[in-house]
Steps between C-alpha positions, in 0.01 A plus 500: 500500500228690421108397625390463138760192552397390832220636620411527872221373755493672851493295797116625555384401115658155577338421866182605295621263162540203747165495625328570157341308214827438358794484710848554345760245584816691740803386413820528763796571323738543829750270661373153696627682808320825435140297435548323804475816693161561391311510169224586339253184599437256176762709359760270257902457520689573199782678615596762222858287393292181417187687332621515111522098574190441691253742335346205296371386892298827423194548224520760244146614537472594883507711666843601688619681781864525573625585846860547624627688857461842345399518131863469303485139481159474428535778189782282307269142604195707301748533204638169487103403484367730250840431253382103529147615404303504781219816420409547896782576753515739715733600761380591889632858560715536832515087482459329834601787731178684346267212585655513848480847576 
């Protein structure tokens, strides 16, 4: 997947995006078991299996960040996004063990 598909936000361009004039909304797209081990706070669930059904929770013109453990999950959520029209996804690069480090 290329980043012209999915591009990419850095941990350090999201802490930043969170606390700015308009703040994306972080989507989770790991396990139940994973997120309860520590997420991203105000972050949402939608585990990546359930996301082609439960993307019309999300709306089309926001903002998106997608976060998994390390980035692969994250990459094919972005897709599944953009090929159901939403314009602004992007995925966090490294995922969650990037925002830990």
């Amino acid at each position: 997947m290329s980043e012209q598909t999915c591009p990419s936000i850095t941990w350090s361009e999201l802490k930043s995006s969170l606390f700015g004039h308009r703040t994306p909304k972080v989507i989770d797209v790991r396990e139940v078991h994973e997120y309860r081990e520590g997420h991203i706070e105000g972050s949402i669930l939608i585990p990546l299996g359930t996301l082609p059904q439960r993307a019309v929770e999300l709306h089309k013109d926001e903002d998106l960040i997608v976060v998994c453990r390390s980035g692969n999950r994250s990459r094919e959520a972005c897709e599944i996004l953009r090929g159901q029209g939403f314009r602004s996804v992007r995925s966090l690069t490294g995922g969650l063990s990037s925002w830990t480090a």
